[in-house]
C-alpha positions as YAML, in Angstrom:
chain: A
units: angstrom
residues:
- id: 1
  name: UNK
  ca: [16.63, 58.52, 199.35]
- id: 2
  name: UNK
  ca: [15.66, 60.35, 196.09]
- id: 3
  name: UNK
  ca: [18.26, 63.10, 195.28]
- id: 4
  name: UNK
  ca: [22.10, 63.42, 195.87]
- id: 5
  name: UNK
  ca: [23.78, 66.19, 194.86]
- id: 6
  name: UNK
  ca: [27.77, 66.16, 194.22]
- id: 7
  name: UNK
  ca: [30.27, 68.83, 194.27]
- id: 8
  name: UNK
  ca: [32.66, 68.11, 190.77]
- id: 9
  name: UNK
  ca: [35.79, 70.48, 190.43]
- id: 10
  name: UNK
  ca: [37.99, 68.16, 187.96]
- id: 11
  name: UNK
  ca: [40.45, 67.33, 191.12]
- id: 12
  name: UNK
  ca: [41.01, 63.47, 191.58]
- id: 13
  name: UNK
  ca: [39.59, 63.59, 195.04]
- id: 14
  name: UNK
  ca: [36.11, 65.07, 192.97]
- id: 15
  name: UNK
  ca: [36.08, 62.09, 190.81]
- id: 16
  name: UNK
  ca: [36.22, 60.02, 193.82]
- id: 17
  name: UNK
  ca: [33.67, 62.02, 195.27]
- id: 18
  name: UNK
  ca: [30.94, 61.79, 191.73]
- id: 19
  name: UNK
  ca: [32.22, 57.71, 192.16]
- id: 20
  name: UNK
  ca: [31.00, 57.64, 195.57]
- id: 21
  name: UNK
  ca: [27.91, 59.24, 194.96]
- id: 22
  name: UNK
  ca: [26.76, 57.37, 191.55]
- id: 23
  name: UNK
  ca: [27.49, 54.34, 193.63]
- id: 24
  name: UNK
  ca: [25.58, 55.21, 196.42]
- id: 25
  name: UNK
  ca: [22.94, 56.42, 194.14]
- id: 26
  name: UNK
  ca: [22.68, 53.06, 192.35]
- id: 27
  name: UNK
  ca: [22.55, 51.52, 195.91]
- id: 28
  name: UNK
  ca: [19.62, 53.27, 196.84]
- id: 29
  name: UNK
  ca: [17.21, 53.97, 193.43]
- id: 30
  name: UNK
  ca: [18.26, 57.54, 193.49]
- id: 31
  name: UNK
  ca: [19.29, 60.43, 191.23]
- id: 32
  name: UNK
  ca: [22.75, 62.48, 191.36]
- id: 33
  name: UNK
  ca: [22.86, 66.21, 190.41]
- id: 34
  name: UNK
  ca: [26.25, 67.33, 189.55]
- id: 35
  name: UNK
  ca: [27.38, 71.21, 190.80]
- id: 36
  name: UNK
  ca: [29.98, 72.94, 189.75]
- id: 37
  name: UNK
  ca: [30.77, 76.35, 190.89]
- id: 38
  name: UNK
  ca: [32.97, 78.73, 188.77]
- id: 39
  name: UNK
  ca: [34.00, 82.65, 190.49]
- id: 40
  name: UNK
  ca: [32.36, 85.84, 189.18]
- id: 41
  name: UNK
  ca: [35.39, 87.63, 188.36]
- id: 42
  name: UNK
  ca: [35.49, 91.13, 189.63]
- id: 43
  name: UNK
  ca: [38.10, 94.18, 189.21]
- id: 44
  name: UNK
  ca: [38.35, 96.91, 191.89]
- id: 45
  name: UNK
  ca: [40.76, 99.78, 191.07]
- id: 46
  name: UNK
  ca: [42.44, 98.56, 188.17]
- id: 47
  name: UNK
  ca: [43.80, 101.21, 186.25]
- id: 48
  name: UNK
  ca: [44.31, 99.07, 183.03]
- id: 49
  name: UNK
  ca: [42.32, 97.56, 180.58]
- id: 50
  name: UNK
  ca: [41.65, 93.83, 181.34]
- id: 51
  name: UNK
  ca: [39.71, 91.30, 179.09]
- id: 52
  name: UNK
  ca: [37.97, 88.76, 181.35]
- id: 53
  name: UNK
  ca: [35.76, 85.52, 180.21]
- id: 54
  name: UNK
  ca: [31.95, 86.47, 179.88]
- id: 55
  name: UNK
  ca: [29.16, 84.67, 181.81]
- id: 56
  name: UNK
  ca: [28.09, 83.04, 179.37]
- id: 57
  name: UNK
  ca: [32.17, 81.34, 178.85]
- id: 58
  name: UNK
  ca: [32.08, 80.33, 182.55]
- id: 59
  name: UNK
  ca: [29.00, 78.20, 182.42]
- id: 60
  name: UNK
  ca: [30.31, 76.89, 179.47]
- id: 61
  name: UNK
  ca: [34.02, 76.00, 180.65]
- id: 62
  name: UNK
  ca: [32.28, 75.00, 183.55]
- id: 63
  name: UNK
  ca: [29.39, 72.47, 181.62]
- id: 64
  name: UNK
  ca: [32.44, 71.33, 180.12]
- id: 65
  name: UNK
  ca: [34.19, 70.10, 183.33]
- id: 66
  name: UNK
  ca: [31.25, 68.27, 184.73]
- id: 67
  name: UNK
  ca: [30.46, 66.40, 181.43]
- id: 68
  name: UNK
  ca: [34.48, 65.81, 181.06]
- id: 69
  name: UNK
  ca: [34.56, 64.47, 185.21]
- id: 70
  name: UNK
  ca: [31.18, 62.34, 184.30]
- id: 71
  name: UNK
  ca: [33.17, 60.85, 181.48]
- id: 72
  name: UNK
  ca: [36.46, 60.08, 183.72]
- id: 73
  name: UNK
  ca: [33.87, 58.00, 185.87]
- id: 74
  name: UNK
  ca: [32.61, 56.08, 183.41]
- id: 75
  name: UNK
  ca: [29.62, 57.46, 182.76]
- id: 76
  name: UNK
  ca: [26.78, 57.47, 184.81]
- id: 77
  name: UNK
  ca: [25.18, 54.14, 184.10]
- id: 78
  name: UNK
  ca: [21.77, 53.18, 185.17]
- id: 79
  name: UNK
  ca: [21.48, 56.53, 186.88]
- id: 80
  name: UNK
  ca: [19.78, 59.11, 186.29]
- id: 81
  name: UNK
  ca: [22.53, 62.34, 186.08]
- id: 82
  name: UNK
  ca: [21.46, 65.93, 185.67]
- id: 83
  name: UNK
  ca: [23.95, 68.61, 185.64]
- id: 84
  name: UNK
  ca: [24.13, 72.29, 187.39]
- id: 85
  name: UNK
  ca: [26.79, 75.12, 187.43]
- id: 86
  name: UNK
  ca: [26.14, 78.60, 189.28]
- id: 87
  name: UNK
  ca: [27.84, 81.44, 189.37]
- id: 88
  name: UNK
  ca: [30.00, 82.34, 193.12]
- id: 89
  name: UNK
  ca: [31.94, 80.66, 195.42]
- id: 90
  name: UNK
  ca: [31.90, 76.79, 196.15]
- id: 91
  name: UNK
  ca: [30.44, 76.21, 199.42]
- id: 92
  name: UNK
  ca: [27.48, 78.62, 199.08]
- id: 93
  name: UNK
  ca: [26.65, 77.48, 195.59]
- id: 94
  name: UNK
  ca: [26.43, 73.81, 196.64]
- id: 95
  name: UNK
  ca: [24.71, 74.90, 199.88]
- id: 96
  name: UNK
  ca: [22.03, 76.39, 197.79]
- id: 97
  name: UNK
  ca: [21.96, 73.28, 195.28]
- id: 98
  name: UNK
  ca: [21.57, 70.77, 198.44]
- id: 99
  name: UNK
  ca: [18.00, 72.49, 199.42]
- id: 100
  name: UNK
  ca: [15.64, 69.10, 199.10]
- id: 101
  name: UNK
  ca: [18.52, 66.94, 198.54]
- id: 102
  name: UNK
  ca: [18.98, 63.78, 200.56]
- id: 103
  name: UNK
  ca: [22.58, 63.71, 200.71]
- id: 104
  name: UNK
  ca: [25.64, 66.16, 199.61]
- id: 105
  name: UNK
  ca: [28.52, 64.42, 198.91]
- id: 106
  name: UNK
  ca: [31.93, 66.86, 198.44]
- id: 107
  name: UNK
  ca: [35.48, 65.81, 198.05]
- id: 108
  name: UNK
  ca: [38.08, 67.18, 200.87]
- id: 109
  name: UNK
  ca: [41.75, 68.38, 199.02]
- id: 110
  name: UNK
  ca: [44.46, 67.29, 201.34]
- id: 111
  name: UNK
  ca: [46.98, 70.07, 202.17]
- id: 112
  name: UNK
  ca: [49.43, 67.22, 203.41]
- id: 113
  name: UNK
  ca: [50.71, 66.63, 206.91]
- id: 114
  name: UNK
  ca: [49.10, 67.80, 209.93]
- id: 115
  name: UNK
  ca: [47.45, 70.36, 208.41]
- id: 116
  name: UNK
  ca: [45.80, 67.25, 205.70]
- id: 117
  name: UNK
  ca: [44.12, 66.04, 209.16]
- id: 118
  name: UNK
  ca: [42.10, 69.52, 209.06]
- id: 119
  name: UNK
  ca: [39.18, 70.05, 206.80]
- id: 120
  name: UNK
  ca: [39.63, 72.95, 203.91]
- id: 121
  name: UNK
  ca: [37.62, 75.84, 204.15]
- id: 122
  name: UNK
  ca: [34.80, 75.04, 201.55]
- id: 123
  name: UNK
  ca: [34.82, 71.69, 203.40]
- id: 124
  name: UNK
  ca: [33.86, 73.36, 206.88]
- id: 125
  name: UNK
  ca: [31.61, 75.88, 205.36]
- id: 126
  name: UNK
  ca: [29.45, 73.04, 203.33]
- id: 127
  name: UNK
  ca: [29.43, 71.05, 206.57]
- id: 128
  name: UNK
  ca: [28.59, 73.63, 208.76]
- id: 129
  name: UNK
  ca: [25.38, 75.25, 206.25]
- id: 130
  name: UNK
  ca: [24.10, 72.28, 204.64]
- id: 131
  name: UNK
  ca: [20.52, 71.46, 204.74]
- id: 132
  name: UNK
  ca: [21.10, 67.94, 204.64]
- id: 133
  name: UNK
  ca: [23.28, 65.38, 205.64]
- id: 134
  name: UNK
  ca: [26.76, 65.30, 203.99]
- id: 135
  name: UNK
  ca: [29.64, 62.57, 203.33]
- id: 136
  name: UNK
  ca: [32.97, 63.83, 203.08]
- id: 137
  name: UNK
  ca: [35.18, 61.72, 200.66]
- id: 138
  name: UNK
  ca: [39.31, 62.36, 201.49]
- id: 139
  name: UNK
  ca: [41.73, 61.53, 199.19]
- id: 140
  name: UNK
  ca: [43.87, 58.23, 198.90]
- id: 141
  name: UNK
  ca: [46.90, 59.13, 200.84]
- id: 142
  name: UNK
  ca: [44.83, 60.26, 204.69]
...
């Protein structure tokens, strides 16, 4: 095993997630590639002026959450870390990143009683496209 790639979001069940997979990673001899996907924001028939965040302030508010999450971890030890965001919705951007990876490691939100049993959407989608095996990491209280 050479490369697994984590999805980080800043949620607590993401650190768990980026703990899981620096451990594993350490385990194994291999290197962990962060992705972080932040949402192309569109307007359709707005009749108003709106300011929204450039590009360029998304991939930075979004570098800024995966060296923030890295930091919440600890750091990333005797691993070797690199860092990715992309531009578009969660599942498909980590879908994308997970081409050649050995592993994809993603953190499930829990919605809270019955419906905490079922996966989340990007869960399903990432499990359901990914090019390589994935681990699903729940949070505490399943």
């Amino acid at each position: 095993m050479a490369r697994i790639v984590v999805g980080v979001d800043s949620s607590e069940v993401s650190l768990k997630a980026l703990r899981w997979a620096l451990e594993e990673a350490r385990l194994r001899g291999a290197d962990v590639e962060m992705v972080h996907a932040f949402p192309r924001p569109e307007l359709v028939g707005m009749t108003m002026v709106v300011t929204l965040p450039s590009d360029e302030e998304l991939r930075e508010a979004s570098e800024q959450v995966l060296a923030e999450s890295l930091a919440k971890v600890g750091g990333p030890g005797d691993v070797t870390v690199t860092q990715h965001v992309g531009a578009g919705g969660p599942a498909s951007v980590l879908v994308e990143h997970a081409k050649d990876a050995d592993l994809l490691v993603i953190g499930a939100r829990g919605l809270g009683g019955f419906r905490g049993m079922l996966l989340g959407s990007v869960t399903q989608q990432v499990v359901a496209h990914a090019p390589c095996p994935v681990v699903v990491i729940t949070p505490d209280e399943r």
